[in-house]
Structures are given as structure tokens and as C-alpha cells.
PDB file of N, CA, C and O in Angstrom:
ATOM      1  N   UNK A   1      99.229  78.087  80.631  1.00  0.00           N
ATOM      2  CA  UNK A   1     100.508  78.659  81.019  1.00  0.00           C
ATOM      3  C   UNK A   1     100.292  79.624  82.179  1.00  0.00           C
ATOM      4  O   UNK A   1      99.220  80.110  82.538  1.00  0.00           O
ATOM      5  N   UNK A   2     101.580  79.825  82.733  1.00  0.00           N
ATOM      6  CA  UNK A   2     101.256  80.334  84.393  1.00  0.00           C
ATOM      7  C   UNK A   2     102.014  81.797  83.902  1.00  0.00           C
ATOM      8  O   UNK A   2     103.134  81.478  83.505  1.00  0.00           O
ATOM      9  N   UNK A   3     101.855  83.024  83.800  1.00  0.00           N
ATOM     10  CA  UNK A   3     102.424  84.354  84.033  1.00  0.00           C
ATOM     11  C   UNK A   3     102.315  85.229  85.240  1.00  0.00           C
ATOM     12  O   UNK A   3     101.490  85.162  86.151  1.00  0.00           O
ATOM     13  N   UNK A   4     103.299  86.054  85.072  1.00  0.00           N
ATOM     14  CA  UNK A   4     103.540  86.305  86.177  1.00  0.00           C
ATOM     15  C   UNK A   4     103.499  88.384  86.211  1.00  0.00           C
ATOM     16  O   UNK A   4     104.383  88.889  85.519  1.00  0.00           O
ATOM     17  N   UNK A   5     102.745  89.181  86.800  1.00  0.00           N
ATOM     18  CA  UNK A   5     102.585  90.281  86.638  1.00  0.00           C
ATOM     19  C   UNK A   5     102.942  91.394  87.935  1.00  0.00           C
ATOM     20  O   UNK A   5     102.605  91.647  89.091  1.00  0.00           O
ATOM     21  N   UNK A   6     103.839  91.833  86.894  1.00  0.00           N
ATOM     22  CA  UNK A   6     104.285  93.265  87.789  1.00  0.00           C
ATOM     23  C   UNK A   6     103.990  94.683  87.471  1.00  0.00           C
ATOM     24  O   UNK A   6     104.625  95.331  86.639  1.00  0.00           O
ATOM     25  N   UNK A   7     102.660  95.287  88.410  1.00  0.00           N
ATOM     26  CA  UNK A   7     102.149  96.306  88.294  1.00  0.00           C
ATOM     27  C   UNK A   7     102.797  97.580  89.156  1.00  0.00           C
ATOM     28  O   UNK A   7     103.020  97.240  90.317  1.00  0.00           O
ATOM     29  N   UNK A   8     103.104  98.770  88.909  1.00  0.00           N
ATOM     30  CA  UNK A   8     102.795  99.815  88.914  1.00  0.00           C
ATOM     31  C   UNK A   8     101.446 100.894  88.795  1.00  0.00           C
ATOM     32  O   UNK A   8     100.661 100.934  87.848  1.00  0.00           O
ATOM     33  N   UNK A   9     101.413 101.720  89.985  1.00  0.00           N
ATOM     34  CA  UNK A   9      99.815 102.262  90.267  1.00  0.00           C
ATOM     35  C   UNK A   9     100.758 103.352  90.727  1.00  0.00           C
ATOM     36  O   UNK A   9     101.740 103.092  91.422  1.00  0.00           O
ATOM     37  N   UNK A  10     100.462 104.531  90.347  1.00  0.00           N
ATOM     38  CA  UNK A  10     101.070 106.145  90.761  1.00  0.00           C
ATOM     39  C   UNK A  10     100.271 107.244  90.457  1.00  0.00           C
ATOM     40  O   UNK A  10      99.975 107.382  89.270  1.00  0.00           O
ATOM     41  N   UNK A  11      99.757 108.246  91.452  1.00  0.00           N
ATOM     42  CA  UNK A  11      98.974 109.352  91.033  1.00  0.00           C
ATOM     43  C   UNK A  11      99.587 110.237  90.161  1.00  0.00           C
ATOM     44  O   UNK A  11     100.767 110.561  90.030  1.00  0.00           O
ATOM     45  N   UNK A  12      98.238 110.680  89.400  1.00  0.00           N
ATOM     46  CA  UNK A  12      98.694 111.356  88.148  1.00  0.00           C
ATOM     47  C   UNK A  12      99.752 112.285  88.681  1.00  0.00           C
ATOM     48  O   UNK A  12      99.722 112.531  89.887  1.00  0.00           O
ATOM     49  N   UNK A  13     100.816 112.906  87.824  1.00  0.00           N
ATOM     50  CA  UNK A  13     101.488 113.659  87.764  1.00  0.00           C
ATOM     51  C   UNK A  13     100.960 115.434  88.110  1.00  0.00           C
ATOM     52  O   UNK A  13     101.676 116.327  88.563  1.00  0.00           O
ATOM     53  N   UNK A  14      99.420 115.526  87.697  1.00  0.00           N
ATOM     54  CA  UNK A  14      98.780 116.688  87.896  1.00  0.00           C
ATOM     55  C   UNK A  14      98.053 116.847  89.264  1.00  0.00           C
ATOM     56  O   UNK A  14      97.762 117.926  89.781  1.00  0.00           O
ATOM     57  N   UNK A  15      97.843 115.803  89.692  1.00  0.00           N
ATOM     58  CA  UNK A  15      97.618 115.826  91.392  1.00  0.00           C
ATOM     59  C   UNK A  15      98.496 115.836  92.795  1.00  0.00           C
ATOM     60  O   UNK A  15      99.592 115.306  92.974  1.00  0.00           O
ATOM     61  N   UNK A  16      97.889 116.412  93.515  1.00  0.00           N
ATOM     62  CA  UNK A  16      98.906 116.947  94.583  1.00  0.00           C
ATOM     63  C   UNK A  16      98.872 115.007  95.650  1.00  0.00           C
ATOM     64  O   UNK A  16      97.937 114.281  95.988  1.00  0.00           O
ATOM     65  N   UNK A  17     100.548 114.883  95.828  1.00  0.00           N
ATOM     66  CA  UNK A  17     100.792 113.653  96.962  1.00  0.00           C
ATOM     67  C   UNK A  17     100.788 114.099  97.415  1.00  0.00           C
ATOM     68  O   UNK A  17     101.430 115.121  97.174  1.00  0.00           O
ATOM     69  N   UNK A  18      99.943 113.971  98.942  1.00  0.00           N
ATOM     70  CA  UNK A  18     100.543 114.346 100.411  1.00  0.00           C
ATOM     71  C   UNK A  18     101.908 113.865 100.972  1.00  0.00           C
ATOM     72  O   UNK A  18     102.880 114.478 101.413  1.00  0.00           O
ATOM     73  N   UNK A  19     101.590 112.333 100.771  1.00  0.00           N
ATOM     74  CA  UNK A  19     102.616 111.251 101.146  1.00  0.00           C
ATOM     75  C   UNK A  19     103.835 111.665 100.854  1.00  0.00           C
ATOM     76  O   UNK A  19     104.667 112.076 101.663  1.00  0.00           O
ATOM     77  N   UNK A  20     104.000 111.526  99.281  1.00  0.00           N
ATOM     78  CA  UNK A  20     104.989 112.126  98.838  1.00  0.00           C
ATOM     79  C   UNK A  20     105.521 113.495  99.166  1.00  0.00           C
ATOM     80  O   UNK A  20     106.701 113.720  98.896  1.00  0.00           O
ATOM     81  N   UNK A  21     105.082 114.056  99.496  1.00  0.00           N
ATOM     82  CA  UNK A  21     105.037 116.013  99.697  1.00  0.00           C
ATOM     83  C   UNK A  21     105.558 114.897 101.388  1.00  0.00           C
ATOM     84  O   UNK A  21     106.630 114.309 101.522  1.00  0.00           O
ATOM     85  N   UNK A  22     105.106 114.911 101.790  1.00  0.00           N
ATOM     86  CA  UNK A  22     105.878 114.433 103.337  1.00  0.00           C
ATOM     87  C   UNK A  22     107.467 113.526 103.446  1.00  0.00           C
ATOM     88  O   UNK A  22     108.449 113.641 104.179  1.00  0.00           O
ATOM     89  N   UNK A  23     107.184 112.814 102.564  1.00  0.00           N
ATOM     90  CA  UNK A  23     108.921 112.407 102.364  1.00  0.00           C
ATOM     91  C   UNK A  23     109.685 113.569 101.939  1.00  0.00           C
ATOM     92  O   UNK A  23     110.774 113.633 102.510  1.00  0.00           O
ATOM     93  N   UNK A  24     109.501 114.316 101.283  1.00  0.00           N
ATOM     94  CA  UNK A  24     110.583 115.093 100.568  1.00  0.00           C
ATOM     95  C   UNK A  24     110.904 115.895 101.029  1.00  0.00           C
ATOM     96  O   UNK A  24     111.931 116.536 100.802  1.00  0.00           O
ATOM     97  N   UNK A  25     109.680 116.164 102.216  1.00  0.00           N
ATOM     98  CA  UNK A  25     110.062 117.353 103.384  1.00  0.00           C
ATOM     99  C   UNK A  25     111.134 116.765 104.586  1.00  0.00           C
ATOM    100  O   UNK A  25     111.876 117.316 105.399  1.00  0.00           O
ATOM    101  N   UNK A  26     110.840 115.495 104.287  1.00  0.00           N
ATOM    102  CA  UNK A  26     111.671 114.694 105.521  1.00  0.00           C
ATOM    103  C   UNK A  26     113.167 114.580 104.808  1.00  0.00           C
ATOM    104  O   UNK A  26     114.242 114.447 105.393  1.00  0.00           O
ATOM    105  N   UNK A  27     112.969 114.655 103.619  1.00  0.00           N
ATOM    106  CA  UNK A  27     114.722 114.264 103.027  1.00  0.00           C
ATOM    107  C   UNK A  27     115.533 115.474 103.056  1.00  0.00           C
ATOM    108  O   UNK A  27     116.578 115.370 102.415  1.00  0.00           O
ATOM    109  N   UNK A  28     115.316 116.684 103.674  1.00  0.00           N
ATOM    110  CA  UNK A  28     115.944 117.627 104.052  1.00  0.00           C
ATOM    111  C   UNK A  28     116.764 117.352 105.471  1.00  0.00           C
ATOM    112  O   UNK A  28     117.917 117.431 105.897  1.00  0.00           O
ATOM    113  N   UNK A  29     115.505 116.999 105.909  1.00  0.00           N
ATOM    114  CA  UNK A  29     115.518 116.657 107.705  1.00  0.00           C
ATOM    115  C   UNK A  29     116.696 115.799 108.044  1.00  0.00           C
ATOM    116  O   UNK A  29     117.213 116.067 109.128  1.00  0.00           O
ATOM    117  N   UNK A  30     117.340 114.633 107.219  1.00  0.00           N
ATOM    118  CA  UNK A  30     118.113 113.808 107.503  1.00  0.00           C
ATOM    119  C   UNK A  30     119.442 114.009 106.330  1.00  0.00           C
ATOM    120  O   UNK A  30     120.218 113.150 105.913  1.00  0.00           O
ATOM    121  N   UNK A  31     119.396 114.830 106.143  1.00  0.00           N
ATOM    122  CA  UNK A  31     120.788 115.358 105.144  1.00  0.00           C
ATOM    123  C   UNK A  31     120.652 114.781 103.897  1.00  0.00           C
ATOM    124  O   UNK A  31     121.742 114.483 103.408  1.00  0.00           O
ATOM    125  N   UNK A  32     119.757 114.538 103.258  1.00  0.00           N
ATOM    126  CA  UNK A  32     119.220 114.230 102.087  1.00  0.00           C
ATOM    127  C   UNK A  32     118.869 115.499 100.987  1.00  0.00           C
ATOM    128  O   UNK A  32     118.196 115.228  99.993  1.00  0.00           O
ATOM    129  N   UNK A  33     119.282 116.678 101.180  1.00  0.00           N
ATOM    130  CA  UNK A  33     119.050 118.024 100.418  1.00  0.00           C
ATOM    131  C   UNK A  33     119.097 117.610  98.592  1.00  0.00           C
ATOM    132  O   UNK A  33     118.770 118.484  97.789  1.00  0.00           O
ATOM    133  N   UNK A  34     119.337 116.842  98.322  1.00  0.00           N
ATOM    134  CA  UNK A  34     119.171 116.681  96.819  1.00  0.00           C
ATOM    135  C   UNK A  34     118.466 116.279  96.289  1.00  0.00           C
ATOM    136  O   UNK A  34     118.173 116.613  95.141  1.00  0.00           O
ATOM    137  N   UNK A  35     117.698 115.005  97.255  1.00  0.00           N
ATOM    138  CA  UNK A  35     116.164 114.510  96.755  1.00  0.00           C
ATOM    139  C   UNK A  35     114.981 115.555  96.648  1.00  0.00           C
ATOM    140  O   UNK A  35     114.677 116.374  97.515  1.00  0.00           O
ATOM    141  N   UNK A  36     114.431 115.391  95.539  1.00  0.00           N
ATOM    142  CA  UNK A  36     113.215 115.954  95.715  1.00  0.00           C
ATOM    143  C   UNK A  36     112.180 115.045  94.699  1.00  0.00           C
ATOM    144  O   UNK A  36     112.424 113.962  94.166  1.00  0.00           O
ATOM    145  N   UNK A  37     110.620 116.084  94.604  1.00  0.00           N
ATOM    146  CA  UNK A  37     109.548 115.283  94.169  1.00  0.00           C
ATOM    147  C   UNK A  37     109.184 113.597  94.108  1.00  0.00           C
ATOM    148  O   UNK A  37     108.696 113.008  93.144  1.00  0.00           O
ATOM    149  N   UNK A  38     109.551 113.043  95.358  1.00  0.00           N
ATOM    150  CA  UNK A  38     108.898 112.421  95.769  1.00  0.00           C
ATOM    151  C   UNK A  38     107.428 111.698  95.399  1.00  0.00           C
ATOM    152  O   UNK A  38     106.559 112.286  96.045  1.00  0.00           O
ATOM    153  N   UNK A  39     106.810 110.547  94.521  1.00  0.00           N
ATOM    154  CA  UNK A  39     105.974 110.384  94.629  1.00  0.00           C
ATOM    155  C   UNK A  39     105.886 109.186  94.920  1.00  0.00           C
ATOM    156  O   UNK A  39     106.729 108.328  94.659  1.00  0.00           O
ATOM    157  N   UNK A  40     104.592 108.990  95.632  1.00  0.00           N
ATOM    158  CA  UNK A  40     104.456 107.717  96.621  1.00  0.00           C
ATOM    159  C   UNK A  40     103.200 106.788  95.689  1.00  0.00           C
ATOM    160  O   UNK A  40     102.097 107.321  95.575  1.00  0.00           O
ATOM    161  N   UNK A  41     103.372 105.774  95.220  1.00  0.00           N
ATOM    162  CA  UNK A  41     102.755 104.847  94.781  1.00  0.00           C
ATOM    163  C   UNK A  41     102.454 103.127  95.309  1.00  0.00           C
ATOM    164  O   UNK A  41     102.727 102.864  96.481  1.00  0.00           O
ATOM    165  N   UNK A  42     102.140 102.500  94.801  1.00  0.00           N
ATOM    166  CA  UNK A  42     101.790 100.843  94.932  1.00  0.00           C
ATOM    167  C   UNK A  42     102.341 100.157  93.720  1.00  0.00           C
ATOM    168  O   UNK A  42     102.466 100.427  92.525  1.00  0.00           O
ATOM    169  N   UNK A  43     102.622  99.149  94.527  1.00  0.00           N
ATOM    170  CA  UNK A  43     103.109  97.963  93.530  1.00  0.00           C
ATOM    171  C   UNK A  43     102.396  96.729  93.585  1.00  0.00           C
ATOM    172  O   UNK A  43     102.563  96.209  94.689  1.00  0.00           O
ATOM    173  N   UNK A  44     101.611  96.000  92.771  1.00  0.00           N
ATOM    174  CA  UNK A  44     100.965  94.270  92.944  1.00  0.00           C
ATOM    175  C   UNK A  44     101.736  93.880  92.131  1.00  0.00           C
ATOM    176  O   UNK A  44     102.158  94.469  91.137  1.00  0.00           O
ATOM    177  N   UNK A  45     101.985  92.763  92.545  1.00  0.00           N
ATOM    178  CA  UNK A  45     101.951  91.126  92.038  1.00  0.00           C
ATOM    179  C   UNK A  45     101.619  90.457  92.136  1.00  0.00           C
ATOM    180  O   UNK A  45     101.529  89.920  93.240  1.00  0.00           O
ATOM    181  N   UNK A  46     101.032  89.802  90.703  1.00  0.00           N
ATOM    182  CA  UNK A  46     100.058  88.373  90.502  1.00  0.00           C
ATOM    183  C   UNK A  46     100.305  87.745  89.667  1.00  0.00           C
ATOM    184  O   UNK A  46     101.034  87.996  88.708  1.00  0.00           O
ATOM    185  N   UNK A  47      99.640  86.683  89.950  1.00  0.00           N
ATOM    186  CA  UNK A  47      99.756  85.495  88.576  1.00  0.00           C
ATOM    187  C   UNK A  47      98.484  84.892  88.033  1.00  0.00           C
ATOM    188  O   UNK A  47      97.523  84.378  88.605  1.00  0.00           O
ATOM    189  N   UNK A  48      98.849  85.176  86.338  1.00  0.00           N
ATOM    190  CA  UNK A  48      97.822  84.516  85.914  1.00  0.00           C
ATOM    191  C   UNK A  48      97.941  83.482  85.127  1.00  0.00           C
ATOM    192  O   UNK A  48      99.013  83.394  84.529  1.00  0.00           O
ATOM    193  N   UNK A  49      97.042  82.557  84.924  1.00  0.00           N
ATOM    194  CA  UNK A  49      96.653  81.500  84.184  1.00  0.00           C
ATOM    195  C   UNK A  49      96.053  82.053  83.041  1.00  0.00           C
ATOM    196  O   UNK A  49      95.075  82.800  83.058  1.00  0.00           O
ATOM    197  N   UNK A  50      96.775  81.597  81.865  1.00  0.00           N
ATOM    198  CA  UNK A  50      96.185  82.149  80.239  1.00  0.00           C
ATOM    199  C   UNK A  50      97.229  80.926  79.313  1.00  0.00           C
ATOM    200  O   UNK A  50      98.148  80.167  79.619  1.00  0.00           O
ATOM    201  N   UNK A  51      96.523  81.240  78.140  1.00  0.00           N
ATOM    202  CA  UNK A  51      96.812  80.587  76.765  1.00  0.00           C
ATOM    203  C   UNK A  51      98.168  81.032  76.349  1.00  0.00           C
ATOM    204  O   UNK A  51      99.071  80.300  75.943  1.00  0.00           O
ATOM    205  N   UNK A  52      98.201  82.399  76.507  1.00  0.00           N
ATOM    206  CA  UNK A  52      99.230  83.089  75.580  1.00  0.00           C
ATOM    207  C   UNK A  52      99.827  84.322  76.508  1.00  0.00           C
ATOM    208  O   UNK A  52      99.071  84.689  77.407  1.00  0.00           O
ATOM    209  N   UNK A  53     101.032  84.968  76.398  1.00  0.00           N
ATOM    210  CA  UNK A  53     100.975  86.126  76.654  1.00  0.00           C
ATOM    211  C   UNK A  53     100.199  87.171  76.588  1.00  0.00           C
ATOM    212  O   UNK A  53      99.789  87.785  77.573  1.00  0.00           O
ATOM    213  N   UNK A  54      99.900  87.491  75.178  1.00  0.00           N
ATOM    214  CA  UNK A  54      98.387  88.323  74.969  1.00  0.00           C
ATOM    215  C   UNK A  54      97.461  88.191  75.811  1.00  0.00           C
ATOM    216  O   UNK A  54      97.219  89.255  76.381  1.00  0.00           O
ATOM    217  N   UNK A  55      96.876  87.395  76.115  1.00  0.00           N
ATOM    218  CA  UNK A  55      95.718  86.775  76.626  1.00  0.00           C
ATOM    219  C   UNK A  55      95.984  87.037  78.360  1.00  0.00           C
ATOM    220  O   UNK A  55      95.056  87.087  79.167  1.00  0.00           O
ATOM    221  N   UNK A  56      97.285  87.171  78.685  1.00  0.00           N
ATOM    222  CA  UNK A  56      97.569  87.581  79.874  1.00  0.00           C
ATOM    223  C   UNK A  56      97.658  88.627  80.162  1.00  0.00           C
ATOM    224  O   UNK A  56      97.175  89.111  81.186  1.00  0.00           O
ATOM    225  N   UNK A  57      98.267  89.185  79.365  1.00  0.00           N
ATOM    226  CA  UNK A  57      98.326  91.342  79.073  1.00  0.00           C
ATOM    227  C   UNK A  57      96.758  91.849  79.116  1.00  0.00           C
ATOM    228  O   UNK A  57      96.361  92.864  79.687  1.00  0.00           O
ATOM    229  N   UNK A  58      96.106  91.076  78.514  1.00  0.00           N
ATOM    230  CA  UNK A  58      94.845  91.443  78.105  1.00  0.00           C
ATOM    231  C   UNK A  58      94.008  91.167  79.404  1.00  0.00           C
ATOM    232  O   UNK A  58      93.303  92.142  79.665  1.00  0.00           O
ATOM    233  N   UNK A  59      93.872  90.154  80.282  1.00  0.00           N
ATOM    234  CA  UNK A  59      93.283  90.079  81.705  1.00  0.00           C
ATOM    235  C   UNK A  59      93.669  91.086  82.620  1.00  0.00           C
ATOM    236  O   UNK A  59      92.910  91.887  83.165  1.00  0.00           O
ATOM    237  N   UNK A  60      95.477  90.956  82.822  1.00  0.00           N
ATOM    238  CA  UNK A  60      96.008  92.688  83.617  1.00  0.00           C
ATOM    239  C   UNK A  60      95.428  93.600  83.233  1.00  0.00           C
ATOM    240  O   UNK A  60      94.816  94.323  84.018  1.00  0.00           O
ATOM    241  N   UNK A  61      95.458  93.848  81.781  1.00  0.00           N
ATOM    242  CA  UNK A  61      95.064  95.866  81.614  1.00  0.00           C
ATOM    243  C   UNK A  61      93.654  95.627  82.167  1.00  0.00           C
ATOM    244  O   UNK A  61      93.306  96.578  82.867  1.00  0.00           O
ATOM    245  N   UNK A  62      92.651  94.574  82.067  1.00  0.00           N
ATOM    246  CA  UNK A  62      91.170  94.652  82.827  1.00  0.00           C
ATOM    247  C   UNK A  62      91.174  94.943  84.125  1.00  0.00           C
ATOM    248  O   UNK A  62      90.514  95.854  84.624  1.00  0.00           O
ATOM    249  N   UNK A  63      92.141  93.957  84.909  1.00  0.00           N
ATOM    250  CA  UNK A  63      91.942  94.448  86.341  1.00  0.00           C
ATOM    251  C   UNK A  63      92.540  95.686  86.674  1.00  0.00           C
ATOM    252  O   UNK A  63      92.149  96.235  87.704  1.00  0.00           O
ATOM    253  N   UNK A  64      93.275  96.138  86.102  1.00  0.00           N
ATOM    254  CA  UNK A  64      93.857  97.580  86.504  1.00  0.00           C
ATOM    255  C   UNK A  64      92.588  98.334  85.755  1.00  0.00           C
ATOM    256  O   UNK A  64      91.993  99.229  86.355  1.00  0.00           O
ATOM    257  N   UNK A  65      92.426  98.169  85.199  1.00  0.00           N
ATOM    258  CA  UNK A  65      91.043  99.043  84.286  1.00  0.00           C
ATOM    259  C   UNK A  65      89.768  99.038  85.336  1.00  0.00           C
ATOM    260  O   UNK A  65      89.027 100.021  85.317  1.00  0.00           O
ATOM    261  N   UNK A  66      89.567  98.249  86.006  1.00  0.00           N
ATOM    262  CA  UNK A  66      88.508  97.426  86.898  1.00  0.00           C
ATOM    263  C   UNK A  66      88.249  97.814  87.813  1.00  0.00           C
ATOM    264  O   UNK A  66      87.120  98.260  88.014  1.00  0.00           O
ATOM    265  N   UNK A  67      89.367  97.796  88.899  1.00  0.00           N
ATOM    266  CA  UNK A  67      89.786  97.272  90.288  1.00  0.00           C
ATOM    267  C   UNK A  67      90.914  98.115  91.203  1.00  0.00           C
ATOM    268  O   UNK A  67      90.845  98.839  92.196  1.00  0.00           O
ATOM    269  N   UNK A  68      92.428  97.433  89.980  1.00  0.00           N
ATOM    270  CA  UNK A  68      93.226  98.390  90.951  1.00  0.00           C
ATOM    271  C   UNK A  68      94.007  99.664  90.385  1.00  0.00           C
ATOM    272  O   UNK A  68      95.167  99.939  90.694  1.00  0.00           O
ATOM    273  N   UNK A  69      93.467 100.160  89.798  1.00  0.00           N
ATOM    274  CA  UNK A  69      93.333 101.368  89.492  1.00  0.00           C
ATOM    275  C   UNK A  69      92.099 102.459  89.159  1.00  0.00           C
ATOM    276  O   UNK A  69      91.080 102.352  88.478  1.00  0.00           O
ATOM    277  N   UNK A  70      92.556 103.352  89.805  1.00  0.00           N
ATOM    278  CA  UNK A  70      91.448 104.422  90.054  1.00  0.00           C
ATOM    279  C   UNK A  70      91.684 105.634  88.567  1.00  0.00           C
ATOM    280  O   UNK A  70      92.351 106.655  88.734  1.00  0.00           O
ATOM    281  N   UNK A  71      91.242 105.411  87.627  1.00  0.00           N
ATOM    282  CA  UNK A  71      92.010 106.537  85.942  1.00  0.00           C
ATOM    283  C   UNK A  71      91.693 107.905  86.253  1.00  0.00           C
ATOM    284  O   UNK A  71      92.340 108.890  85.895  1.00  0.00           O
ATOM    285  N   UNK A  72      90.669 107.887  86.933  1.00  0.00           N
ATOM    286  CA  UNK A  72      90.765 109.766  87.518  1.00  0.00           C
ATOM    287  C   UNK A  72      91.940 110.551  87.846  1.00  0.00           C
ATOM    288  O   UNK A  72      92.450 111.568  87.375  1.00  0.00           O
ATOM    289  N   UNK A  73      92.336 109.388  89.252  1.00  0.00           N
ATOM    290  CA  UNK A  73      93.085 110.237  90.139  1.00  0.00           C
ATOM    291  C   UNK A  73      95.009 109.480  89.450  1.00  0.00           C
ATOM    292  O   UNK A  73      96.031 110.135  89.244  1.00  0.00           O
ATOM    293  N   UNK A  74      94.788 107.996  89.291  1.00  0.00           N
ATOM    294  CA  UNK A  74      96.154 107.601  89.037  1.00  0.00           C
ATOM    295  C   UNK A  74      96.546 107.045  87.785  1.00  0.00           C
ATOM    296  O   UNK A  74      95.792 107.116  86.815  1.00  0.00           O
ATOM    297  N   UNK A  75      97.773 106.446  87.719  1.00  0.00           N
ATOM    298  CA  UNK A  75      98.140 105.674  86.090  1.00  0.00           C
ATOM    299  C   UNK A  75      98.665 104.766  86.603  1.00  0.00           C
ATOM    300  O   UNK A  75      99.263 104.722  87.679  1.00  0.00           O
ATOM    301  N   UNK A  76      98.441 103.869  85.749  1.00  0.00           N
ATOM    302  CA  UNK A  76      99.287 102.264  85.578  1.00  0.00           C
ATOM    303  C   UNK A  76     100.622 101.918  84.522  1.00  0.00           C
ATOM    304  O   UNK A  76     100.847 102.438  83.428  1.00  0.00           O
ATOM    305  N   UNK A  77     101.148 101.223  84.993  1.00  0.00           N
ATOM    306  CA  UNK A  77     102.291 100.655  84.171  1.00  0.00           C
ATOM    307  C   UNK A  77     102.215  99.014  84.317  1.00  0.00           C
ATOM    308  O   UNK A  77     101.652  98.840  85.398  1.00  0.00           O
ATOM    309  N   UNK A  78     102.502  97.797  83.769  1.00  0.00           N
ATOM    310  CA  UNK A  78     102.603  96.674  83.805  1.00  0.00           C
ATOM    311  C   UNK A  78     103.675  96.143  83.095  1.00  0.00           C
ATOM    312  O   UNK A  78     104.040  96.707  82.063  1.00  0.00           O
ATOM    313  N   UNK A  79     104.418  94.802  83.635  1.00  0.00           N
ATOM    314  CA  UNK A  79     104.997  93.860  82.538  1.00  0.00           C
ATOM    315  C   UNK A  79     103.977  92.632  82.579  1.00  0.00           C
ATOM    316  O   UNK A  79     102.974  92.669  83.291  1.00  0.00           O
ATOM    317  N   UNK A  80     104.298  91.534  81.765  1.00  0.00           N
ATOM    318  CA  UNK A  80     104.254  90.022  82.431  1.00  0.00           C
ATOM    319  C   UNK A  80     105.083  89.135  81.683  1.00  0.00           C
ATOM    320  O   UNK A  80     105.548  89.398  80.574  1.00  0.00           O
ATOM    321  N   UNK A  81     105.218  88.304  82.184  1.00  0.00           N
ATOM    322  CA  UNK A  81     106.244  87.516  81.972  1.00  0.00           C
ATOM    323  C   UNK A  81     105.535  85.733  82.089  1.00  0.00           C
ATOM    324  O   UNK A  81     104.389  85.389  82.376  1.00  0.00           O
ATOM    325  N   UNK A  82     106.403  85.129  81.836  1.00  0.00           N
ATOM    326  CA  UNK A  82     105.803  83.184  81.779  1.00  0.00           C
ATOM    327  C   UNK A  82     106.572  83.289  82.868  1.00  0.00           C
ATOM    328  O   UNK A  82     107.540  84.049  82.847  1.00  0.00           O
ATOM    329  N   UNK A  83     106.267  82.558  83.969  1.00  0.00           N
ATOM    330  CA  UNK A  83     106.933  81.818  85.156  1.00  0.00           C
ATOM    331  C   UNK A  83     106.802  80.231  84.731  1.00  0.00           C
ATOM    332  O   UNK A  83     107.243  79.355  85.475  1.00  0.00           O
TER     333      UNK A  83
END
């Protein structure tokens, strides 16, 4: 079966964004005064080949465990789904 995965990657909540800290300074700049905290993250999407859902959940949390996530500095979120 073919699934289909949508990740979330965002620095921890206890670390300072620059990125983010730079948008929010900019959402003043353009009459945006209500936005604030800003944080700037990544999004992947992939697909995997597995048996089961499980078996697909279970390959994602590895590569985010692995690869594309860094657990020091950020956190992950995932779905997946059957395509």
C-alpha cells in the first residue's frame, strides 16, 4: 500500500527564531500590528510504501527521528494517510 505523509518540523518553543523574530518585526512595518510570535518552520512530503498504516507511522517517526529532524533544537508533528 502507497501512504502518503505530512510532516511538520518547528523549533522548540524555548529557542530563540531569528526568522521568525524578523517577520513579526516586519508585520508592524506593513500595518499588520496584531500579528505577533511568529515562528518559522518546514514542511515535507512523502510517500511511503508499507503493509499497514502502522508500519507507515512507524518508518515516518524513524526518519524524523533520523534525518529530518534535529530533537535538540526542534519538534515534529506528522499525519499519514493511504493515497
Amino acid at each position: 500500500m502507497r501512504f502518503k505523509a505530512e510532516i511538520d518540523v518547528m523549533p522548540l518553543d524555548a529557542l530563540l527564531d531569528p526568522q521568525g523574530k524578523a517577520v513579526t518585526s516586519s508585520m508592524a512595518n506593513i500595518g499588520l500590528n496584531a500579528i505577533d510570535g511568529v515562528r518559522i518552520g518546514r514542511h515535507v512530503r512523502l510517500f511511503v510504501e508499507a503493509d499497514s498504516s502502522s508500519s507507515a507511522e512507524a518508518m515516518v517517526e524513524d526518519a524524523c527521528k533520523k534525518l529530518l529532524a534535529n530533537q535538540i533544537m526542534e519538534s515534529y508533528t506528522f499525519q499519514v494517510e493511504q493515497v
